[in-house]
mmCIF entry with sequence, helices, sheets and N, C-alpha, C, O atoms, coordinates in Angstrom:
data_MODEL
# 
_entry.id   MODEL 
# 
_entity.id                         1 
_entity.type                       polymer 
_entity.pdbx_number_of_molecules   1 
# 
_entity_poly.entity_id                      1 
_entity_poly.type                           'polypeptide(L)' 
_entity_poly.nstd_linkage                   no 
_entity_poly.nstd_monomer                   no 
_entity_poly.pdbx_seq_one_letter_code       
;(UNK)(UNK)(UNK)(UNK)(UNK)(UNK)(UNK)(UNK)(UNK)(UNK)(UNK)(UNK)(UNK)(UNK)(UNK)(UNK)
(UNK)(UNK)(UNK)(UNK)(UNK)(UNK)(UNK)(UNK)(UNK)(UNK)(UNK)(UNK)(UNK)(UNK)(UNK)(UNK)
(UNK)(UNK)(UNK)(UNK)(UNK)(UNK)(UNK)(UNK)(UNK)(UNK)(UNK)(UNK)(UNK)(UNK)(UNK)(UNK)
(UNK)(UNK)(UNK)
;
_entity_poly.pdbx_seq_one_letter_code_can   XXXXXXXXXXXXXXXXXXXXXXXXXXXXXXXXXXXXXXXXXXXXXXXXXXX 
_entity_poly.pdbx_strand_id                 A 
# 
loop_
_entity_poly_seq.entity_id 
_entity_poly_seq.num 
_entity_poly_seq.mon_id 
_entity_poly_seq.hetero 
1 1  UNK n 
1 2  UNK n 
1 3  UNK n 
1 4  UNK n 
1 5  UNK n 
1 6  UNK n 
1 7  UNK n 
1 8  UNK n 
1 9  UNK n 
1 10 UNK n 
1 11 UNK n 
1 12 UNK n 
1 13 UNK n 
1 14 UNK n 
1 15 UNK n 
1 16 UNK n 
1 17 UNK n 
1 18 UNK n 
1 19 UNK n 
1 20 UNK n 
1 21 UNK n 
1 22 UNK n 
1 23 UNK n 
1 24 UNK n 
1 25 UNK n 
1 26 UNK n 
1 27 UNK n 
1 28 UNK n 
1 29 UNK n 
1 30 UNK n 
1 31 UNK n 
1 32 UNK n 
1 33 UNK n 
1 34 UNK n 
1 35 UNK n 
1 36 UNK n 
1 37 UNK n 
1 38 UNK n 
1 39 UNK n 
1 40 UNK n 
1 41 UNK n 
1 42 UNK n 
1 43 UNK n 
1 44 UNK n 
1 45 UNK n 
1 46 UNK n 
1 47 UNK n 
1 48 UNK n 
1 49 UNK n 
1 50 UNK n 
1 51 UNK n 
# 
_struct_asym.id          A 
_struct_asym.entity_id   1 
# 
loop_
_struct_conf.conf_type_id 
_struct_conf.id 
_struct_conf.pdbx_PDB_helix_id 
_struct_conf.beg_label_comp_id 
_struct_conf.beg_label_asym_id 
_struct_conf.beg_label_seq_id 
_struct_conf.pdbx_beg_PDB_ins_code 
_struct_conf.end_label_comp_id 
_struct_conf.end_label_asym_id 
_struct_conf.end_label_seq_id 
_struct_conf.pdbx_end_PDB_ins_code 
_struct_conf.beg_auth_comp_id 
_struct_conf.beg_auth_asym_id 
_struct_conf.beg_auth_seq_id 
_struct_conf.end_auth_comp_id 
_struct_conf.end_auth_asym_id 
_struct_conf.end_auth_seq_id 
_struct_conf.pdbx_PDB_helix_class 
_struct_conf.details 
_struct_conf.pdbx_PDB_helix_length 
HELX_P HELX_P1 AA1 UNK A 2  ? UNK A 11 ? UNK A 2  UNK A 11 1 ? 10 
HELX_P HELX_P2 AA2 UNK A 20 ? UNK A 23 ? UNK A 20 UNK A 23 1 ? 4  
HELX_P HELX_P3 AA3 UNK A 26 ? UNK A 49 ? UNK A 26 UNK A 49 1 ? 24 
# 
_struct_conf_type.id          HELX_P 
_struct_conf_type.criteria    ? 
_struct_conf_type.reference   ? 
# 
loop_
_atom_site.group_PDB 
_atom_site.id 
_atom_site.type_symbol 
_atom_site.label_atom_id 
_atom_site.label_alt_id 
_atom_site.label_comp_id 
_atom_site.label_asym_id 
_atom_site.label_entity_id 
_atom_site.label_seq_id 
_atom_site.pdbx_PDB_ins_code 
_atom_site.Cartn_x 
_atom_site.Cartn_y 
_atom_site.Cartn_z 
_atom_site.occupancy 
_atom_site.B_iso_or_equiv 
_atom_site.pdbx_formal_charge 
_atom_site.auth_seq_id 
_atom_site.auth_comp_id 
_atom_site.auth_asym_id 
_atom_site.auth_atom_id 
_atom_site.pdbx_PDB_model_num 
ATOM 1   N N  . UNK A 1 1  ? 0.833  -1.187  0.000   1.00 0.00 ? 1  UNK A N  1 
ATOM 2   C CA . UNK A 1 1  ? 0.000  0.000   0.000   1.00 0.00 ? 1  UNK A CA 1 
ATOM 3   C C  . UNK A 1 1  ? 0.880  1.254   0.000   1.00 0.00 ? 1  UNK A C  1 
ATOM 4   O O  . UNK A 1 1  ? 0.434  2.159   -0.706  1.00 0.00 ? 1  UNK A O  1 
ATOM 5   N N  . UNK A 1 2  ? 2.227  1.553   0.743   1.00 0.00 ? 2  UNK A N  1 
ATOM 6   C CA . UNK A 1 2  ? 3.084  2.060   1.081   1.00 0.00 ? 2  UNK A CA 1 
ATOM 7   C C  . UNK A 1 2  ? 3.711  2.624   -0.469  1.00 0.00 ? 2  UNK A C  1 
ATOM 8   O O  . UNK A 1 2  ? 4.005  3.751   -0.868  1.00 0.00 ? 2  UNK A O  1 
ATOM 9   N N  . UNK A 1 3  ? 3.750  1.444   -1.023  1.00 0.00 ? 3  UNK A N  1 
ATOM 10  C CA . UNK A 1 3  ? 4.348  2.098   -2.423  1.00 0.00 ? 3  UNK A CA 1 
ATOM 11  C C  . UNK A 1 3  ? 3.724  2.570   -3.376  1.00 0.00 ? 3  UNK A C  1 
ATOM 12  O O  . UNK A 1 3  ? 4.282  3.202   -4.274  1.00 0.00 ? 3  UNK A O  1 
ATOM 13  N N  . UNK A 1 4  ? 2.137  2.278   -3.324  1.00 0.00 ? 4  UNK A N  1 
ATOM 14  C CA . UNK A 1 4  ? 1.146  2.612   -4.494  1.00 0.00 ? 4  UNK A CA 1 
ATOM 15  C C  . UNK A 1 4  ? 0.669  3.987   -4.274  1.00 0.00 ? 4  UNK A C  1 
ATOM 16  O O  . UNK A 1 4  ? 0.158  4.696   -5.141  1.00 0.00 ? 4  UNK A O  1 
ATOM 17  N N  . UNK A 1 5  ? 0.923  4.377   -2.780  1.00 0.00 ? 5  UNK A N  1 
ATOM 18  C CA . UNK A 1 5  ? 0.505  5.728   -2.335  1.00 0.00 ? 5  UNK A CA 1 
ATOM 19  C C  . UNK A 1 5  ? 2.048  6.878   -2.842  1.00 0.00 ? 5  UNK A C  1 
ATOM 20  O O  . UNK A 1 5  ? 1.963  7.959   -3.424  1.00 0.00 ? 5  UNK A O  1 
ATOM 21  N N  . UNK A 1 6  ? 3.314  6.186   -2.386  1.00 0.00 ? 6  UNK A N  1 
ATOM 22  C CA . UNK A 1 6  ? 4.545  6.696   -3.003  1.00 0.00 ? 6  UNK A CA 1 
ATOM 23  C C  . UNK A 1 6  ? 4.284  7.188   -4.485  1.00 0.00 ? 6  UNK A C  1 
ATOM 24  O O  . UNK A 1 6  ? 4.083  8.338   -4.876  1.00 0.00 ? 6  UNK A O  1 
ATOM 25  N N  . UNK A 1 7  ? 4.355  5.746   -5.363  1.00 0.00 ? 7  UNK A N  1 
ATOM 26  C CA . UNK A 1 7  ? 4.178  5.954   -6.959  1.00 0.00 ? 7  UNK A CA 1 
ATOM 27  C C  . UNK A 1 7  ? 2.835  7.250   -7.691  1.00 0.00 ? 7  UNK A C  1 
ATOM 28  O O  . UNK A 1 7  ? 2.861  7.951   -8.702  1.00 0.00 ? 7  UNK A O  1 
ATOM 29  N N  . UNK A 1 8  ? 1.728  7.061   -6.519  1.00 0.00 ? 8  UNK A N  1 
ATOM 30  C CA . UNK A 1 8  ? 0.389  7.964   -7.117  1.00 0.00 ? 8  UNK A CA 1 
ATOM 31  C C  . UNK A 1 8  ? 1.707  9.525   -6.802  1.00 0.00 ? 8  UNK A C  1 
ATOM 32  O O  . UNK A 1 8  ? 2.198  10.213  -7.697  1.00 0.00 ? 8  UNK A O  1 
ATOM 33  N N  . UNK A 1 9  ? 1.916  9.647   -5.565  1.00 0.00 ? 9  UNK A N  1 
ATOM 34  C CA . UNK A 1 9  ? 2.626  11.057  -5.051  1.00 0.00 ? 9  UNK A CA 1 
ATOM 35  C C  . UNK A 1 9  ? 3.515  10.885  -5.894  1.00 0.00 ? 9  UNK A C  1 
ATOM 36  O O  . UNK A 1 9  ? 3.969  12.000  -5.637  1.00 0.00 ? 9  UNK A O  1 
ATOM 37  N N  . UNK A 1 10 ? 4.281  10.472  -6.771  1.00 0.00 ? 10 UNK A N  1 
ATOM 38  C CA . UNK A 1 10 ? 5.620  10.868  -7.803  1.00 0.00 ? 10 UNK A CA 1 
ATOM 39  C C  . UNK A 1 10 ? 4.883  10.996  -9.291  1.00 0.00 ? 10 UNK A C  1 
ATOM 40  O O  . UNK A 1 10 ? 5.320  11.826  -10.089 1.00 0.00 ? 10 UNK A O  1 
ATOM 41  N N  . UNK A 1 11 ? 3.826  10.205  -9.616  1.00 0.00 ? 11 UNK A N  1 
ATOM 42  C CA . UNK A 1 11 ? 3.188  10.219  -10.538 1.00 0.00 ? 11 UNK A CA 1 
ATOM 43  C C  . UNK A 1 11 ? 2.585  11.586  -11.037 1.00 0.00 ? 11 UNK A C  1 
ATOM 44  O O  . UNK A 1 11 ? 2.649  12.079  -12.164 1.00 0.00 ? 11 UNK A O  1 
ATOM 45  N N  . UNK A 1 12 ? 1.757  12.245  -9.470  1.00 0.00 ? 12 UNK A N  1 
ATOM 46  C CA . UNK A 1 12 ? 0.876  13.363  -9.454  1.00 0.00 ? 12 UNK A CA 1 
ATOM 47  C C  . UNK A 1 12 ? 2.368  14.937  -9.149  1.00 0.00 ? 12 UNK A C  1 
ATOM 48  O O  . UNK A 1 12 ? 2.238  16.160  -9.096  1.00 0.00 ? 12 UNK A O  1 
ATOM 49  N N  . UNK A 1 13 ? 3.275  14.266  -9.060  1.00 0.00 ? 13 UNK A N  1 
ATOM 50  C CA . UNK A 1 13 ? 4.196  15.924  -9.009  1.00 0.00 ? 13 UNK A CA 1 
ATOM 51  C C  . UNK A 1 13 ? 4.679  16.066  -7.424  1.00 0.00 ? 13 UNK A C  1 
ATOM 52  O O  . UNK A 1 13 ? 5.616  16.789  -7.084  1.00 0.00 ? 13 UNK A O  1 
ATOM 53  N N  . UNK A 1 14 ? 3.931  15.303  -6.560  1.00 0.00 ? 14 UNK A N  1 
ATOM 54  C CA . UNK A 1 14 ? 4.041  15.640  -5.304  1.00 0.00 ? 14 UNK A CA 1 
ATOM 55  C C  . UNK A 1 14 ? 5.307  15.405  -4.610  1.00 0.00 ? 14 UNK A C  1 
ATOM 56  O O  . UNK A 1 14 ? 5.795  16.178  -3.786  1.00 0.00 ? 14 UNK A O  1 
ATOM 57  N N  . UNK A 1 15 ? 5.747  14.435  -4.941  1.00 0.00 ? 15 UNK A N  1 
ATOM 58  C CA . UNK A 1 15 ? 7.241  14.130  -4.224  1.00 0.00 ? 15 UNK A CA 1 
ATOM 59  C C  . UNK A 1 15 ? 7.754  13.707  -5.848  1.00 0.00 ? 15 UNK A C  1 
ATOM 60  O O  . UNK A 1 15 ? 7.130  13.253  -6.807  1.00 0.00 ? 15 UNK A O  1 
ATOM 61  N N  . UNK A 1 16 ? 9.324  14.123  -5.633  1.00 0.00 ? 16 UNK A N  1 
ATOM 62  C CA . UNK A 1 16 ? 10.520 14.089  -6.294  1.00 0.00 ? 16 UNK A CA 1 
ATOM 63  C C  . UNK A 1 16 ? 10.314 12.541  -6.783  1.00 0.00 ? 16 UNK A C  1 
ATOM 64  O O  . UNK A 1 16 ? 9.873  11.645  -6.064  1.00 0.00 ? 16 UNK A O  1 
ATOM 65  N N  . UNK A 1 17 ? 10.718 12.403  -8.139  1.00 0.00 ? 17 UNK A N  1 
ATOM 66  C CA . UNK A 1 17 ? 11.079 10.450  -8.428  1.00 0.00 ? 17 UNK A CA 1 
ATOM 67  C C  . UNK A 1 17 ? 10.867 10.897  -10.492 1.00 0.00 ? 17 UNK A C  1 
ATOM 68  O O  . UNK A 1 17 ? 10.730 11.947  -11.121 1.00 0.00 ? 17 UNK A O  1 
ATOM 69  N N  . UNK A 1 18 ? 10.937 9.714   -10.793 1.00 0.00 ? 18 UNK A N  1 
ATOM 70  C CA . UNK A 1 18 ? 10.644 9.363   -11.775 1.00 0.00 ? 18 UNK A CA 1 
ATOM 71  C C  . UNK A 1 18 ? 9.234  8.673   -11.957 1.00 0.00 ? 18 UNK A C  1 
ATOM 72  O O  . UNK A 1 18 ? 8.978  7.575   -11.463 1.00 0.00 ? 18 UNK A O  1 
ATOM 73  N N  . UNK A 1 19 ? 8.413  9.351   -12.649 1.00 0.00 ? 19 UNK A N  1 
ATOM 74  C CA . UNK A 1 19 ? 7.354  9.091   -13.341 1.00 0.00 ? 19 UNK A CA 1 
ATOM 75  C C  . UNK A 1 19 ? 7.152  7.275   -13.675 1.00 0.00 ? 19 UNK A C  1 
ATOM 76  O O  . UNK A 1 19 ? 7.932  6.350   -13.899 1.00 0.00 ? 19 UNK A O  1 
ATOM 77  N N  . UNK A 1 20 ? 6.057  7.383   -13.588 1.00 0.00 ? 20 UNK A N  1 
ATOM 78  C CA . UNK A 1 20 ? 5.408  5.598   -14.068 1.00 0.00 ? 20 UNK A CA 1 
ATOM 79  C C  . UNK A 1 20 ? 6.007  6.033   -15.943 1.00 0.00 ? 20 UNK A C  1 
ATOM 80  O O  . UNK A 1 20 ? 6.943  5.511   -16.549 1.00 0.00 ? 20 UNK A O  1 
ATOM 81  N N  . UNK A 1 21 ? 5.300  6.852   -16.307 1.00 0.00 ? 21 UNK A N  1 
ATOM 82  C CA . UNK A 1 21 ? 5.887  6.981   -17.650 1.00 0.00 ? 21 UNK A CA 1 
ATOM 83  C C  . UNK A 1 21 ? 7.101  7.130   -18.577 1.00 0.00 ? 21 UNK A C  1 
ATOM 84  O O  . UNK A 1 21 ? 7.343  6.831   -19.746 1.00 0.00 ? 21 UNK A O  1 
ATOM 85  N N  . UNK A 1 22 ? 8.130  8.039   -17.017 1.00 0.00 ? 22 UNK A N  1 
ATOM 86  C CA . UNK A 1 22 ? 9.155  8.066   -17.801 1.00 0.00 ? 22 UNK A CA 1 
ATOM 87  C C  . UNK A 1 22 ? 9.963  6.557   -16.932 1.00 0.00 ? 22 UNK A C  1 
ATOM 88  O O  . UNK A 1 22 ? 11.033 6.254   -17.461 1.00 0.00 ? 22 UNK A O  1 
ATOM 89  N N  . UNK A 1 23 ? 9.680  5.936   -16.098 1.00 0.00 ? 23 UNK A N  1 
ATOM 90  C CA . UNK A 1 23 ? 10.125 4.686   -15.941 1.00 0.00 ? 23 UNK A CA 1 
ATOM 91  C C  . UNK A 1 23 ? 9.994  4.099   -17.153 1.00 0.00 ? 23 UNK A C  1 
ATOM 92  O O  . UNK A 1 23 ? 11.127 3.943   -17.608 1.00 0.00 ? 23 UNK A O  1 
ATOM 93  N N  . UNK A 1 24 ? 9.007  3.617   -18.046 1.00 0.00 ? 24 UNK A N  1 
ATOM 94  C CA . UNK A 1 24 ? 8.597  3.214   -19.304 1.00 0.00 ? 24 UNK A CA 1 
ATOM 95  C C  . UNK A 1 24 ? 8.800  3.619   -20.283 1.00 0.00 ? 24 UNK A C  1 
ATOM 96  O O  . UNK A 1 24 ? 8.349  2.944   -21.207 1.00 0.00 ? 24 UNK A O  1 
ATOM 97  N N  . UNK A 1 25 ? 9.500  4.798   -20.630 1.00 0.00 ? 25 UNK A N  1 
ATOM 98  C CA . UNK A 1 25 ? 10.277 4.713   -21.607 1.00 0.00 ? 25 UNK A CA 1 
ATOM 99  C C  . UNK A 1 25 ? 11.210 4.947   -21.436 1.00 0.00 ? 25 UNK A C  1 
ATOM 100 O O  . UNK A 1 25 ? 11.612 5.585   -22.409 1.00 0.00 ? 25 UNK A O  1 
ATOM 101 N N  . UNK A 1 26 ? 12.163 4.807   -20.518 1.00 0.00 ? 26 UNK A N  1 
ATOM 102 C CA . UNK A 1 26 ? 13.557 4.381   -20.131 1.00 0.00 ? 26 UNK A CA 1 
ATOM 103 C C  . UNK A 1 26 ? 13.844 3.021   -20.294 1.00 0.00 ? 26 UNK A C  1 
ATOM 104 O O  . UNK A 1 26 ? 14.982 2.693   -20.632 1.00 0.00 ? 26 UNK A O  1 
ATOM 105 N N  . UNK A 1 27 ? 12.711 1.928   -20.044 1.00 0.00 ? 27 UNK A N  1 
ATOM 106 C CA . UNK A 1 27 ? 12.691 0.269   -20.333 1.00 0.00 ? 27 UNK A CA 1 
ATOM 107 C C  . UNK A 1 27 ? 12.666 0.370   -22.067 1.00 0.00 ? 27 UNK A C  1 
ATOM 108 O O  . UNK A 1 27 ? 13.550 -0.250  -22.658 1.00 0.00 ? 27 UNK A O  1 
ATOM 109 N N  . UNK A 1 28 ? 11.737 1.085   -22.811 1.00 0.00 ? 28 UNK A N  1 
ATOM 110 C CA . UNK A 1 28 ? 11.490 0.791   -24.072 1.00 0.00 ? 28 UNK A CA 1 
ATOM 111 C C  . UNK A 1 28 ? 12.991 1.599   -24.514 1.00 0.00 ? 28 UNK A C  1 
ATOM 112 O O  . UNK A 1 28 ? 13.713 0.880   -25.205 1.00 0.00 ? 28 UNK A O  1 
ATOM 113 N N  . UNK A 1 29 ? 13.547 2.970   -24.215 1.00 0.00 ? 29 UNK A N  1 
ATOM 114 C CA . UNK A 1 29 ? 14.653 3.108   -24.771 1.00 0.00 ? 29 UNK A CA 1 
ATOM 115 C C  . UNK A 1 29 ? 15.798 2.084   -24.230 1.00 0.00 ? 29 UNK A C  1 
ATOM 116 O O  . UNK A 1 29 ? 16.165 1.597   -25.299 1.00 0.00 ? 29 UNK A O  1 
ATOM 117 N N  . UNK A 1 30 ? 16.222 1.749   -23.687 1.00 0.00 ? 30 UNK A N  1 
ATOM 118 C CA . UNK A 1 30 ? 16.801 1.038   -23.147 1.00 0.00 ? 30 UNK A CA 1 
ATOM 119 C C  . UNK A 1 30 ? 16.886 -0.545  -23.982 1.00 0.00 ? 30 UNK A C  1 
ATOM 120 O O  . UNK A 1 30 ? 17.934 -1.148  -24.215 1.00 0.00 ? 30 UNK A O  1 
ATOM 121 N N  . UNK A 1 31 ? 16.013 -0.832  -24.209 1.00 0.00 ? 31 UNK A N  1 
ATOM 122 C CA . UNK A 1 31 ? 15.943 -2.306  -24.885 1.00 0.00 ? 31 UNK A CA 1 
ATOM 123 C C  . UNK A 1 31 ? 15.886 -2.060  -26.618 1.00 0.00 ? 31 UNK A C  1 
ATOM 124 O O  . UNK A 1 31 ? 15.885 -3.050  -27.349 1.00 0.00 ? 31 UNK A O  1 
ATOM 125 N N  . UNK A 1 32 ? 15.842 -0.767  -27.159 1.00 0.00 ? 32 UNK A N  1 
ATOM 126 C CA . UNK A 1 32 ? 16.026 -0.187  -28.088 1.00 0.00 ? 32 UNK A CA 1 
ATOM 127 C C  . UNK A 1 32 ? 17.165 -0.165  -28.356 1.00 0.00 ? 32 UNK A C  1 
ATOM 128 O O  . UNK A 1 32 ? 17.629 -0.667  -29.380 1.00 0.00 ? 32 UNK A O  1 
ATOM 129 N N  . UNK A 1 33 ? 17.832 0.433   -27.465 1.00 0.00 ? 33 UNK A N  1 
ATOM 130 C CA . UNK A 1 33 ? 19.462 0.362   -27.485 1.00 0.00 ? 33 UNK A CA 1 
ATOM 131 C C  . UNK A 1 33 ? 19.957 -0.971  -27.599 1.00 0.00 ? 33 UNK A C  1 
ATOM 132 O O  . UNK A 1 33 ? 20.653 -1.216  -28.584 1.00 0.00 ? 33 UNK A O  1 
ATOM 133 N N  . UNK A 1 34 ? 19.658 -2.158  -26.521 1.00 0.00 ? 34 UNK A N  1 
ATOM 134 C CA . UNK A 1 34 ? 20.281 -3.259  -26.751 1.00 0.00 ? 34 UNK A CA 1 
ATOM 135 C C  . UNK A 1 34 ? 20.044 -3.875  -27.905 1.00 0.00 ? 34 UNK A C  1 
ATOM 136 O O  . UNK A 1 34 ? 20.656 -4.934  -28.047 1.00 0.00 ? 34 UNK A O  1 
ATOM 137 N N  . UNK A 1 35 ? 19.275 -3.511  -28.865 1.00 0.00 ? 35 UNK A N  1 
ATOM 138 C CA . UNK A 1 35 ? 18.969 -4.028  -30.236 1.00 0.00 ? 35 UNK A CA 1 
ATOM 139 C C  . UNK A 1 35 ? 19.819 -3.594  -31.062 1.00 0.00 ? 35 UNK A C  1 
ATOM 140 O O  . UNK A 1 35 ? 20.365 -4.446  -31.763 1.00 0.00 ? 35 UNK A O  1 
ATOM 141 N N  . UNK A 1 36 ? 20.176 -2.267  -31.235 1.00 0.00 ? 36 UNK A N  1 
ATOM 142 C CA . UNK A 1 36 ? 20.754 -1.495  -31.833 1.00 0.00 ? 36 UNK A CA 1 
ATOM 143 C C  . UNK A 1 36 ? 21.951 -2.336  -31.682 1.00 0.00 ? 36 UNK A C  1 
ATOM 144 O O  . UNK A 1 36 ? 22.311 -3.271  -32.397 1.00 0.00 ? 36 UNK A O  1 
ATOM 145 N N  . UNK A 1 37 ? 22.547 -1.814  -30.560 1.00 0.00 ? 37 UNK A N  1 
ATOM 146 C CA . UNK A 1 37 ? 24.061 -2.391  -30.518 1.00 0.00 ? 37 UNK A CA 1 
ATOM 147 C C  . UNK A 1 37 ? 24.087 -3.528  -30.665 1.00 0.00 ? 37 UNK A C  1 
ATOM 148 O O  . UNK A 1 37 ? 25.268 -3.738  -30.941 1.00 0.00 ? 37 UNK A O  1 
ATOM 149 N N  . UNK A 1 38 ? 23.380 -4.822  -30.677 1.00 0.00 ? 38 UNK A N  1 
ATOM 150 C CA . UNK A 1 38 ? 23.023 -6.301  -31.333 1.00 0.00 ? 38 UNK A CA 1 
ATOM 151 C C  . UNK A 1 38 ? 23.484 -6.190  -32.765 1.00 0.00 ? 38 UNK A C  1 
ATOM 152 O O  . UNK A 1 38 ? 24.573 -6.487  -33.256 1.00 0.00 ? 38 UNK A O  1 
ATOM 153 N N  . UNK A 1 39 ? 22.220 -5.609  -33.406 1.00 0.00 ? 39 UNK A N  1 
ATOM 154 C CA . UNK A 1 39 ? 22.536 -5.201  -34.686 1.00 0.00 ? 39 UNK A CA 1 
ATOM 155 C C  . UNK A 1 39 ? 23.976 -4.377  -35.289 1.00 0.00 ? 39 UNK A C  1 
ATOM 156 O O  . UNK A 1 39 ? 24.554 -4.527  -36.365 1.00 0.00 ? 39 UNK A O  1 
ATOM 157 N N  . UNK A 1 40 ? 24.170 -3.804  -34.566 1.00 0.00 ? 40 UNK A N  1 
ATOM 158 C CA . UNK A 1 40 ? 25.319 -2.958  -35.081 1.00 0.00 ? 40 UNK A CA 1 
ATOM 159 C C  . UNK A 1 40 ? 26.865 -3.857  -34.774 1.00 0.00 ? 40 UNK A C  1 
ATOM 160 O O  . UNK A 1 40 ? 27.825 -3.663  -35.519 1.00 0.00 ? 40 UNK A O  1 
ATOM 161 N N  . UNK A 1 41 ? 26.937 -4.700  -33.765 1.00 0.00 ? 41 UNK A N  1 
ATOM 162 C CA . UNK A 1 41 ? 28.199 -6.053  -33.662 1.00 0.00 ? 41 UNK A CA 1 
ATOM 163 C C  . UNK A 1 41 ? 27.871 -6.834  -35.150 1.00 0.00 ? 41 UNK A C  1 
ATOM 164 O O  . UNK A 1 41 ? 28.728 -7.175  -35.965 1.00 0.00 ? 41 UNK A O  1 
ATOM 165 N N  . UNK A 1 42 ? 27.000 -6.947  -35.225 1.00 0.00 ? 42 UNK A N  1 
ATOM 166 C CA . UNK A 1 42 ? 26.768 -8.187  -36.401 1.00 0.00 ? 42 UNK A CA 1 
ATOM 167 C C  . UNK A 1 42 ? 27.168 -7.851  -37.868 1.00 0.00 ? 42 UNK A C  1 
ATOM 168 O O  . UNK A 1 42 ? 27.820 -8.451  -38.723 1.00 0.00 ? 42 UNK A O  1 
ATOM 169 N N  . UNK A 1 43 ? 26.313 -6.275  -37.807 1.00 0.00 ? 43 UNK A N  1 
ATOM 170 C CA . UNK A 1 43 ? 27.125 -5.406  -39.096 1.00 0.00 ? 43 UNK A CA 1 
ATOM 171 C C  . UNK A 1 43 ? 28.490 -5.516  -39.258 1.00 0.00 ? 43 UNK A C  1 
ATOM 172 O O  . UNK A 1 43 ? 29.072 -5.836  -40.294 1.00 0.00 ? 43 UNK A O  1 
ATOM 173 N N  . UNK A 1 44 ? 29.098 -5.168  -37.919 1.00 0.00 ? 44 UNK A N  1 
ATOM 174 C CA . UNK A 1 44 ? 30.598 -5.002  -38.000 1.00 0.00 ? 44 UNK A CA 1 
ATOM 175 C C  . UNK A 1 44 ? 31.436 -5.920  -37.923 1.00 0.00 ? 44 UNK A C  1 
ATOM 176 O O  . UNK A 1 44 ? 32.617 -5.585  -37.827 1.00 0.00 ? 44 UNK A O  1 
ATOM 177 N N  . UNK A 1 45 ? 31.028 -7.599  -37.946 1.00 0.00 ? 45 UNK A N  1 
ATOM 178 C CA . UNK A 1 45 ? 31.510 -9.105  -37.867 1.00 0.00 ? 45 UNK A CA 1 
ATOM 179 C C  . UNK A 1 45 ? 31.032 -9.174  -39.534 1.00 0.00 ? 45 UNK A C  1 
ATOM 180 O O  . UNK A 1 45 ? 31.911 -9.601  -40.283 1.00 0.00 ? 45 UNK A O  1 
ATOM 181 N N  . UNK A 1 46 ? 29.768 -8.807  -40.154 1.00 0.00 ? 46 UNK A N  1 
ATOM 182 C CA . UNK A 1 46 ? 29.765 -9.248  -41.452 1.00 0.00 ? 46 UNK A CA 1 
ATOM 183 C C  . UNK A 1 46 ? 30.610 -8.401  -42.308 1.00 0.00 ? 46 UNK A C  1 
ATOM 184 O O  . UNK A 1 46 ? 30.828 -8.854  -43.432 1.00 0.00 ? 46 UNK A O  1 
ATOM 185 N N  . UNK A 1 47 ? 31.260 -6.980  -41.932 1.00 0.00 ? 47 UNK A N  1 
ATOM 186 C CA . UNK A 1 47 ? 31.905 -5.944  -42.694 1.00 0.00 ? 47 UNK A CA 1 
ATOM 187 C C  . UNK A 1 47 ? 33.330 -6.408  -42.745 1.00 0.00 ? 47 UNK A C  1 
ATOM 188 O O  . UNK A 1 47 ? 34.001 -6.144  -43.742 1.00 0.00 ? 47 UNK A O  1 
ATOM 189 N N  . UNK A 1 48 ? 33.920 -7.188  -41.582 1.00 0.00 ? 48 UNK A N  1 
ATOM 190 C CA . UNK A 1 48 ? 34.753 -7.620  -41.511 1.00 0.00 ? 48 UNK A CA 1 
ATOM 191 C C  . UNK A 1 48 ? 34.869 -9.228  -42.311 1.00 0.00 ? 48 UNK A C  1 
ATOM 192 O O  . UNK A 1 48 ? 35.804 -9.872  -42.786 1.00 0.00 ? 48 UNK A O  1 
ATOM 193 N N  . UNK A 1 49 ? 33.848 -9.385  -42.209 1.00 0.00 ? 49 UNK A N  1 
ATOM 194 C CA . UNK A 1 49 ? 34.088 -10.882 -42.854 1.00 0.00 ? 49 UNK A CA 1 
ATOM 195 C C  . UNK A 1 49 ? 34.300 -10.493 -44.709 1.00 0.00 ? 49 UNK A C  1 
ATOM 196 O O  . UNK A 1 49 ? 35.137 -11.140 -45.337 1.00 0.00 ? 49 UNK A O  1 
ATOM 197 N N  . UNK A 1 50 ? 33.824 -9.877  -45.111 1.00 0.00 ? 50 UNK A N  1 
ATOM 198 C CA . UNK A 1 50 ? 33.577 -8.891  -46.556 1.00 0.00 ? 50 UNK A CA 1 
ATOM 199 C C  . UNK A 1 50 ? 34.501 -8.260  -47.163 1.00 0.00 ? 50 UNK A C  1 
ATOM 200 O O  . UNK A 1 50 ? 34.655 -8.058  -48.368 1.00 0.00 ? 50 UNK A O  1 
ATOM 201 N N  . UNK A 1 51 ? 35.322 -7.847  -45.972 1.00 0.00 ? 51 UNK A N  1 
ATOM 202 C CA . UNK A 1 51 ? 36.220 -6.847  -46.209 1.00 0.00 ? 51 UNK A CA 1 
ATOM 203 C C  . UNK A 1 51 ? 37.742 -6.964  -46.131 1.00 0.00 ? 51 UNK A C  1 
ATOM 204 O O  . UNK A 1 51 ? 38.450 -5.985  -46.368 1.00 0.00 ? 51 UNK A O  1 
# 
């Protein structure tokens, strides 16, 4: 209960934190990134294999 009353008060402006929302797109950027850089090793193993 302790934390759902915390999260509403950071949610609504009232106390200092990070947002439910910007928690969520810190997860979606975040796993964006680990794709990226996935993708971007593989580029640079096939550029090398090519090259």
């Amino acid at each position: 209960m302790r934390k759902w009353v915390r999260r509403a008060e950071i949610d609504g402006g009232a106390r200092p934190g990070v947002t439910t929302a910007e928690r969520e797109r810190i997860k979606v950027l975040e796993r964006e990134n680990r794709e990226l850089r996935r993708a971007n090793e593989i580029l640079k193993a096939a550029s090398a294999l090519f090259g």
